[in-house]
C-alpha positions as a printed Julia matrix, in Angstrom:
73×3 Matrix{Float64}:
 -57.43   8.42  23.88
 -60.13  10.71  23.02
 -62.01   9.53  19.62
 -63.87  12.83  17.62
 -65.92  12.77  15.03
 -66.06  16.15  13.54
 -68.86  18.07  11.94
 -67.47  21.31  10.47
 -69.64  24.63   8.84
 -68.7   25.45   5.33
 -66.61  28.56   6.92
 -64.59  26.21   8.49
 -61.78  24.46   6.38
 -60.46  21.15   6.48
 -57.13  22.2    7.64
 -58.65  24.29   9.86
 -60.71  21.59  11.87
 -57.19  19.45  11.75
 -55.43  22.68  13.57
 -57.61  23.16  16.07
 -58.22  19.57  17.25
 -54.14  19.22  17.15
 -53.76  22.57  19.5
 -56.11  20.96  21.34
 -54.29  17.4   21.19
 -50.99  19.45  22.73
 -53.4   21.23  25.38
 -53.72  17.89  26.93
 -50.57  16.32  26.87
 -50.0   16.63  30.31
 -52.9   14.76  31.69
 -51.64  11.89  29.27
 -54.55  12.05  27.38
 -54.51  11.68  23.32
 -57.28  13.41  20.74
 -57.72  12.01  18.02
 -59.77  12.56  14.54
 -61.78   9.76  13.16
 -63.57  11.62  10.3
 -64.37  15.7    9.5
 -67.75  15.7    7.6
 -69.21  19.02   6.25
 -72.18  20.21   7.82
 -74.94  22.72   7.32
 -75.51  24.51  10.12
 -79.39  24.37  10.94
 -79.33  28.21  12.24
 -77.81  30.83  14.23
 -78.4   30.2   18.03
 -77.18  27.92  20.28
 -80.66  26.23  20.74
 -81.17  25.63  16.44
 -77.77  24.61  16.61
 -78.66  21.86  19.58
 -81.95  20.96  18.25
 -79.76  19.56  15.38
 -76.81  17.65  16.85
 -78.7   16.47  20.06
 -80.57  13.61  18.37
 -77.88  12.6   16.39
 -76.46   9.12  17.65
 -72.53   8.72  18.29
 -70.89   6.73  15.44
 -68.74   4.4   16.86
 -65.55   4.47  16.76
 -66.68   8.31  17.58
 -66.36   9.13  21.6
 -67.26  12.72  21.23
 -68.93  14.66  18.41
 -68.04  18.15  18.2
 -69.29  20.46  15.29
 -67.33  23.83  14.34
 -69.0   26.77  13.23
């Protein structure tokens, strides 16, 4: 089992975040492995490129129970 922690841009719904990480749940069903959500959280996205966007999440520390953080924009 896969643990994410979501961080998700105002344009991005709650049910949206939940559909996507459950397509991607079914995407790995054959390899046995499970994904699932531990919390969505709304986030302000720091800027525009790649490199704001990294200068923002790369510091951050994973929350345990979290095993991957992944933020939607």
């Amino acid at each position: 089992m896969v643990r994410v922690c979501l961080l998700r841009d105002a344009g991005i719904s709650e049910q949206r975040a939940r559909a996507l990480i459950t397509a991607v749940d079914q995407e790995f069903d054959p390899y046995g492995i499970d994904v699932a959500i531990v919390w969505i959280r709304p986030w302000q996205r720091p800027g525009f490129t790649m490199s704001a966007i990294m200068r923002d999440l790369a510091p951050r520390p994973l929350e345990p129970p979290c095993d991957r953080l992944v933020a939607m924009v």
